[in-house]
N, C-alpha and C positions, 0 to 999 in steps of 0.2 A: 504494500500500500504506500503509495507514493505521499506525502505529507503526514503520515502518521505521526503522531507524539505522544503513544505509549513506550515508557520508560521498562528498560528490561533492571530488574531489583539489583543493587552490587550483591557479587559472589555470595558473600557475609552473611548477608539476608534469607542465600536458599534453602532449601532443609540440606542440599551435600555442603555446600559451606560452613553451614551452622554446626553439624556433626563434627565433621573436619578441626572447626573452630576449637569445639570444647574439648575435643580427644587433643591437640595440641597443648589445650592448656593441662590435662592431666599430664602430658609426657614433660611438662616445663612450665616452673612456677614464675611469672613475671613480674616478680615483686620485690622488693629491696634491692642493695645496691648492684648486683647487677643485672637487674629486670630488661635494660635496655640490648641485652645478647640474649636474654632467654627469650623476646618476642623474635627477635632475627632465629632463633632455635624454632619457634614456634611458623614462620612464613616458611620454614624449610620442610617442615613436616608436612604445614598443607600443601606445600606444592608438592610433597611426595606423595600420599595421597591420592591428591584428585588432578593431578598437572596443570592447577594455578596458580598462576604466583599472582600474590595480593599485598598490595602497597602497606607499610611499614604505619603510615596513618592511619589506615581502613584498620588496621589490626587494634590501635589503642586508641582508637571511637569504637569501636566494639568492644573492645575490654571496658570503657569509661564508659558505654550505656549500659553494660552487666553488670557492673561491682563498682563501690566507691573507692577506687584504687589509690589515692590520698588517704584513706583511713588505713587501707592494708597494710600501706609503707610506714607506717607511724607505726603499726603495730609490729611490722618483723624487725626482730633485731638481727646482726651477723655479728 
């Protein structure tokens, strides 16, 4: 359809990204101080997965709409 502006959902959003999603965060905790390698740990696993690779932002707006990741870093210590 020529002119169309139905939006197709980011990856994140679909039940195989969402799956993908949470099964990443149980293989790698992204929280204290070096949370910032275990989401690069976590973009590797879904692109093993399901063969997409998904932007590094797209991963901690999805972590920031699920959990209040400010409160977890206050809470882990290392």
């Amino acid at each position: 359809m020529a002119g169309s502006s139905v939006e197709t959902p980011a990856f994140l959003d679909t039940v195989e990204g969402e799956i993908s999603f949470f099964r990443s965060i149980m293989r790698s905790r992204p929280v204290g101080i070096h949370r910032h390698f275990h989401v690069l740990t976590m973009r590797s696993s879904i692109h093993k997965d399901t063969g997409h690779w998904v932007a590094v932002d797209e991963l901690w707006q999805k972590l920031r709409s699920c959990y209040d990741t400010d409160a977890l870093d206050s809470i882990v210590r290392f």
